[in-house]
C-alpha positions, 0 to 999 in steps of 0.5 A: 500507527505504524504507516509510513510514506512512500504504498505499497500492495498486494496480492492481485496485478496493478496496485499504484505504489503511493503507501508503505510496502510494510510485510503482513506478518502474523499478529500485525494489526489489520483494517479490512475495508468492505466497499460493497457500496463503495467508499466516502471520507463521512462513511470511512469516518462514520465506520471508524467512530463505529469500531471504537475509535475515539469520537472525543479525540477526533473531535479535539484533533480536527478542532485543533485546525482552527476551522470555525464553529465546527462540531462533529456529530455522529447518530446511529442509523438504519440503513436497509435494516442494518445499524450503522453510525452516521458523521455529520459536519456542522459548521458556519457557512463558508464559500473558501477555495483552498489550495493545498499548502493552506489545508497542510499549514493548517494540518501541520499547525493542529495539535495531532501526532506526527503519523496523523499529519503525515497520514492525513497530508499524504491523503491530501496531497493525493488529491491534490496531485489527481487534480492537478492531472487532471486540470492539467495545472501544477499541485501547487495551483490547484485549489479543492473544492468540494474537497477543500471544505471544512467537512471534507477536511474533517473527513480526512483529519478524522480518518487519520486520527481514527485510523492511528487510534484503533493501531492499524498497521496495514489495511487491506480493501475489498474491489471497489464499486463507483457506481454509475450515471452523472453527477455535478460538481463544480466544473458542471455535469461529469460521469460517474466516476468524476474524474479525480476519482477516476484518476486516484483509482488508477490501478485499483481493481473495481468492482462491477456496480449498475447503482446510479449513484456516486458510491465512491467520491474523490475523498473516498478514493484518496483515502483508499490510494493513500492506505490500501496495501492489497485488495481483494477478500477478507485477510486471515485475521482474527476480527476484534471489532467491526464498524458500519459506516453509513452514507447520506442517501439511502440507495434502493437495491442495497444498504449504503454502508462501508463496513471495516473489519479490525484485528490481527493477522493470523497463520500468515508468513509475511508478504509484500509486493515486490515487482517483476521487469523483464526483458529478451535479448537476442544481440548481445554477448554473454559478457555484456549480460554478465556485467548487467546483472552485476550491476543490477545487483549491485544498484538494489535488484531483490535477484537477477535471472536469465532464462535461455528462449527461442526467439524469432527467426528461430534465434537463441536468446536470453530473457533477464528478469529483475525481482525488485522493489517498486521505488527501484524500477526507474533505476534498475530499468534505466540500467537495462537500457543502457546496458543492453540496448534492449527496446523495452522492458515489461513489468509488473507486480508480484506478492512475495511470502518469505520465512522470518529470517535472522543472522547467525554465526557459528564456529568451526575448526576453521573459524566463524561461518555466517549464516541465515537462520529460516523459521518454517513455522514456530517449531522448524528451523533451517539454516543456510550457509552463507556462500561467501563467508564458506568461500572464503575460508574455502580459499583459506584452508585450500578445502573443497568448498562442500567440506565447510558448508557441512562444518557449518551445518554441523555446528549449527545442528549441534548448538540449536 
């Protein structure tokens, strides 16, 4: 499996970044999660188990934690007409609170692979830090409940198990309903969505549901925070297999189930979540604007702009617009502020498709020129000189810079 730590998103506004920000690519291994009636860690579990992953492996790797008399079951059942699996955790009685370094030492103990630790950790210590939040305590404080039982931990190692199983290498979700009304847990009576559901899908579109039921429980949410990389329809893919996963209680006005759609991504260019800051300035000197981008550029911005506006009071002024990852937003908006002077910064999230692309040199009369090779589909290149590489020799020879840009045109054309 080929998630990584760090998310991650998307083609809509409002991801949180908290998985791996992996390009979908064409043939890339995708899991699509359906949450029409929302999501839950016994229905992720149950459409996982569905679509073919191992039960048998599952149920050996969240043995392997030490939980006692523990026994995964899954039934099938009908829901509203439609099959589905059903998971079940049957377990001897236990009254343990767990803190979160317990449940980790335990994961880290079992006998799984390192990307299903390091999955089912990052899903743990999501929830650890949405209660945290919300408690207003320290992740390190903080004891689960509910979600520190042994059938939420089975929940979650499973899902990990079963996720790295079936080779998913970026899931993509559907809105998310939480349903509606009151539930109670252990604090006492709370809205639905509880509030470290609420907390874990901040930033994540939701979908419209009047269903009086809790559809989407902490765990549910945690897993989605924890793997998501986009929401919103059905990717291009071909489907290879698909998973029902049914709820626990049976809801009047439609089927309670999550359906995963696994396969691979098809006639895509690859895309990844890239983020927009930009600011106005209307006070500074062309050089100062200059040495920001110079530096923004050089700390990791994706690219750098200025756009010429008219401001208020009729003033000229300048917009800077950074393209860059999500882990160098702190960065790059800390040296804005110190370079301008500006007093504030907007942002927000992009999807970005770009060409497959690959190094290459090619000789000429005057030396090697470097280049980027573009692949616009799987029969059209195009390839691009690089400036720096054609400046230099430029300078060399004493030769008009467009003079070598078409050498090295010319060379790649007669050898591709």
């Amino acid at each position: 499996m080929a998630f990584s730590s760090g998310v991650c998103h998307t083609n809509w506004h409002g991801i949180p970044d908290r998985c791996s920000n992996k390009p979908l690519t064409p043939a890339m291994r995708l899991a699509y999660l359906d949450c029409a009636s929302g999501i839950s860690g016994d229905m992720t579990l149950g459409a996982l188990v569905d679509a073919g992953a191992d039960l048998g492996a599952i149920s050996d790797g969240v043995a392997s934690l030490g939980l006692p008399g523990l026994q995964i079951v899954a039934a099938e059942v009908k829901k509203k007409g439609f099959r589905a699996t059903q998971i079940t955790i049957e377990h001897e009685p236990e009254h343990a609170h767990r803190h979160l370094h317990q449940i980790t030492d335990m994961i880290d103990a079992g006998a799984l692979t390192p990307p299903q630790k390091e999955l089912a950790k990052r899903i743990f210590t999501l929830l650890g830090e949405a209660e945290a939040k919300v408690h207003g305590t320290t992740v390190r404080k903080v004891h689960f409940h509910e979600v520190g039982a042994i059938d939420s931990i089975a929940d979650i190692v499973g899902a990990a198990i079963g996720f790295d199983s079936l080779g998913v290498e970026r899931v993509v979700c559907s809105p998310i309903p939480t349903g509606c009304g009151f539930i109670e847990i252990a604090h006492g009576r709370v809205s639905v969505p509880a509030p470290a559901t609420a907390e874990l899908l901040k930033g994540v579109p939701l979908a419209a549901s009047d269903v009086e039921a809790e559809l989407t429980t902490p765990t549910g949410a945690a897993i989605v925070a924890a793997l998501a990389q986009s929401f919103g329809p059905v990717p291009p893919m071909t489907i290879e297999k698909i998973g029902y996963g049914a709820g626990q209680r049976d809801l009047e006005s439609q089927p309670n189930l999550l359906r995963l759609l696994v396969g691979e991504a098809v006639g895509v260019r690859a895309s990844e979540q890239v983020w927009v800051l930009a600011t106005n300035l209307d006070d500074i000197s062309g050089e100062m604007i200059g040495h920001t981008c110079e530096r923004l550029l050089a700390a990791g911005a994706l690219d750098v702009t200025t756009t010429p506006v008219q401001m208020k009071k009729n003033r000229p002024g300048v917009t800077v617009t950074v393209l860059c990852a999500k882990g160098e937003i702190e960065k790059l908006e800390a040296i804005v502020f110190q370079e301008t002077g500006t007093l504030g910064i907007r942002r927000w999230p992009v999807e970005r498709h770009t060409l497959k692309r690959e190094q290459q040199t090619v000789e000429t009369d005057w030396g090697p020129i470097e280049g980027v090779v573009a692949h616009l589909d799987e029969s059209t290149r195009r390839f691009s000189p690089e400036y720096e590489s054609c400046r230099r020799v430029a300078a060399q020879r004493a030769l008009p810079l467009h003079v070598v840009y078409e050498a090295a045109e010319r060379s790649w054309r007669s050898t591709s």
